[in-house]
C-alpha atoms as an extended CHARMM CRD file, in Angstrom:
* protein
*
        72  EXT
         1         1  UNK       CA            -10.0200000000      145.1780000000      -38.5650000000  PROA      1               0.0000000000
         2         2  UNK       CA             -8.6420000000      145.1540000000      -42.1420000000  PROA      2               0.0000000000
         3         3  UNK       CA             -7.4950000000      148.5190000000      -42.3310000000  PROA      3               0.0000000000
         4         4  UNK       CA             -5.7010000000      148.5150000000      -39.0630000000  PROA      4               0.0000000000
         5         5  UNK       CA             -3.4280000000      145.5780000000      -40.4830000000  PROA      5               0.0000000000
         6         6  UNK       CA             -3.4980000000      147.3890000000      -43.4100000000  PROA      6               0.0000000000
         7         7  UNK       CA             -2.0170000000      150.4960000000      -41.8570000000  PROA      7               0.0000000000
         8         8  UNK       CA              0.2890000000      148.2680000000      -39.2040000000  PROA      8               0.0000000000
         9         9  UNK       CA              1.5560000000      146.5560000000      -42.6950000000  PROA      9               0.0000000000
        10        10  UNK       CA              1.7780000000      149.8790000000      -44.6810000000  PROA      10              0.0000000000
        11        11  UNK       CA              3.9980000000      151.1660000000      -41.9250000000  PROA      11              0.0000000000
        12        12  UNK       CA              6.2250000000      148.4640000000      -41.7230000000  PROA      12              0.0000000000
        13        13  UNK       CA              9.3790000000      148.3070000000      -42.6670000000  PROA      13              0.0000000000
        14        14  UNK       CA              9.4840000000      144.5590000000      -43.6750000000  PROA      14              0.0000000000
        15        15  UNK       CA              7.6090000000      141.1920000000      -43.2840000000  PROA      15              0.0000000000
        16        16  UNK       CA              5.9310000000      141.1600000000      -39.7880000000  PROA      16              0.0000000000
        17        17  UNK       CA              4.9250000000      138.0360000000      -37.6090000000  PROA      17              0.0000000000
        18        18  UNK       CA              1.1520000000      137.4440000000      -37.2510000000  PROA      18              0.0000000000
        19        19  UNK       CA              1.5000000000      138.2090000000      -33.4150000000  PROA      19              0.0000000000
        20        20  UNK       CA              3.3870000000      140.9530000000      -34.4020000000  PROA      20              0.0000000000
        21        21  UNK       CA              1.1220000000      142.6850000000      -36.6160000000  PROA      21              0.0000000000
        22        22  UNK       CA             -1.7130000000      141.3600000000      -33.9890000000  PROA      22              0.0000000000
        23        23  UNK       CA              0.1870000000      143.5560000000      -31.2450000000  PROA      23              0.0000000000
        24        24  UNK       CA              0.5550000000      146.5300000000      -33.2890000000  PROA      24              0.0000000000
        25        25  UNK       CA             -2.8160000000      146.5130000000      -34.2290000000  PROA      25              0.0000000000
        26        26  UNK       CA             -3.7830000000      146.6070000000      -31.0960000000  PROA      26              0.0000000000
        27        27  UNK       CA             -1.7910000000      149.6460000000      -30.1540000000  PROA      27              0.0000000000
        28        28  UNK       CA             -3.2830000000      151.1710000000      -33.2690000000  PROA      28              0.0000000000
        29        29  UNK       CA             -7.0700000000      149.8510000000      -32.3630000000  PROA      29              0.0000000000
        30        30  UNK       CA             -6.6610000000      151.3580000000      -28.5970000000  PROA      30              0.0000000000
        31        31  UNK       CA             -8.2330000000      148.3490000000      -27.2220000000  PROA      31              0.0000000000
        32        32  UNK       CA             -7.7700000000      144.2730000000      -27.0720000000  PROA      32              0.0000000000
        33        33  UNK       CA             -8.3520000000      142.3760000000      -30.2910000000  PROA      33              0.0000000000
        34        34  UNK       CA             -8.8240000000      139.0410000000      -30.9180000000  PROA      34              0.0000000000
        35        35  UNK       CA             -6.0520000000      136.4990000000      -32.1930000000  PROA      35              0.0000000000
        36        36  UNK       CA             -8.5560000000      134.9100000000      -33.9420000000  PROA      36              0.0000000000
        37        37  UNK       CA             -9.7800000000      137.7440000000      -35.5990000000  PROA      37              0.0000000000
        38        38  UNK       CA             -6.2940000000      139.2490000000      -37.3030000000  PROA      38              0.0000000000
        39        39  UNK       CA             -5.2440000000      135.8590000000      -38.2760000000  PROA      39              0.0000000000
        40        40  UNK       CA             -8.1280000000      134.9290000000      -39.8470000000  PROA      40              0.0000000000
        41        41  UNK       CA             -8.0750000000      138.6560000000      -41.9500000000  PROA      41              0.0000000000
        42        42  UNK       CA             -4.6990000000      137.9560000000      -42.5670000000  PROA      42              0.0000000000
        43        43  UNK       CA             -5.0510000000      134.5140000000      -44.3370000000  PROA      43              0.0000000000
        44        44  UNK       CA             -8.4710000000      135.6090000000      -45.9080000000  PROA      44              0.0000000000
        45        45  UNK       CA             -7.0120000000      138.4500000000      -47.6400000000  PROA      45              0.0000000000
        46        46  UNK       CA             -3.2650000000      136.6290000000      -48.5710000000  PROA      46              0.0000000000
        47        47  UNK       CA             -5.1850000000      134.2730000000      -51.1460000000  PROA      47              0.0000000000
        48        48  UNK       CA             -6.7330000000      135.4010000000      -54.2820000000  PROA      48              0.0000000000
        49        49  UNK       CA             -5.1680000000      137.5200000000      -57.3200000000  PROA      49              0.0000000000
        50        50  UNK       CA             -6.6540000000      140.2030000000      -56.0560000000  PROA      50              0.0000000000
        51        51  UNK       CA             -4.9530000000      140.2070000000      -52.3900000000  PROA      51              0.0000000000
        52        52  UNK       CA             -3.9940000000      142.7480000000      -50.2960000000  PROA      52              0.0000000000
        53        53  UNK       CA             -1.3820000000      140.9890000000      -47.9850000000  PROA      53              0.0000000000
        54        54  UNK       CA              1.6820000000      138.4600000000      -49.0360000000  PROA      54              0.0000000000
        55        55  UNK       CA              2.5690000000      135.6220000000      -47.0900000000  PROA      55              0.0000000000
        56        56  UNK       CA              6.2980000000      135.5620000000      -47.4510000000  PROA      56              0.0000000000
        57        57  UNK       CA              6.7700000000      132.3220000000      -45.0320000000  PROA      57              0.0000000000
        58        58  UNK       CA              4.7400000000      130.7710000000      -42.9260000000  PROA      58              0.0000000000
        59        59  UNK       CA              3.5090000000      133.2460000000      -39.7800000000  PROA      59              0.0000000000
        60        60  UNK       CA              5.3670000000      136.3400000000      -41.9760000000  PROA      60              0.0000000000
        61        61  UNK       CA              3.1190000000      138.7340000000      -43.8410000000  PROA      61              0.0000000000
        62        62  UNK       CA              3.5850000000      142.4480000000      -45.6810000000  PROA      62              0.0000000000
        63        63  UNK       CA              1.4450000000      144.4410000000      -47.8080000000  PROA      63              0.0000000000
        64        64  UNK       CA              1.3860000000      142.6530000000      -51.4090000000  PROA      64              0.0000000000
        65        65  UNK       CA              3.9920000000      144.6210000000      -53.8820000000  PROA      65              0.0000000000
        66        66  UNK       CA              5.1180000000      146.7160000000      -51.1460000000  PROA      66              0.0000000000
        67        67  UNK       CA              8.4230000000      147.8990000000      -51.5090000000  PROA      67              0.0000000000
        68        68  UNK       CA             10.2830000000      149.3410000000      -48.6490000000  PROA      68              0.0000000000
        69        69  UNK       CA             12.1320000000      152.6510000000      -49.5940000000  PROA      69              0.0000000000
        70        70  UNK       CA             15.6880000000      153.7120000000      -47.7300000000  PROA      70              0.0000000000
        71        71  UNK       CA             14.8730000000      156.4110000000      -45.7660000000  PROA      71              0.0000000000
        72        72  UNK       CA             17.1770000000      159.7160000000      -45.9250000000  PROA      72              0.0000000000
């Protein structure tokens, strides 16, 4: 479950919603997840020093420090 949303938020190209990233992960996954599941791995790993997702606003997350590039 983490590195799906991992990959879903290392392939974004901004803040995603929670159902969002839930939907996308579940493209990724090739199967159903649950709701429960990627939000709860989303607000588990968005606290700490040592996180690996930002909450930017409430129900908006992106990788932490990730810096979207202009393509071309």
């Amino acid at each position: 479950m983490l590195a799906t949303i991992t990959r879903v938020l290392e392939e974004a190209e901004g803040p995603m919603r929670a159902r969002e990233i839930h939907a996308a992960a579940e493209q990724l996954a090739g199967e159903p997840l649950r709701w429960t599941s990627v939000k709860g791995t989303l607000a588990a790993y968005a606290e700490g020093c040592e996180s690996r997702f930002e909450r930017v606003r409430r129900g908006y997350y992106r990788i932490r420090g990730h810096v979207v590039r202009p393509s071309g």
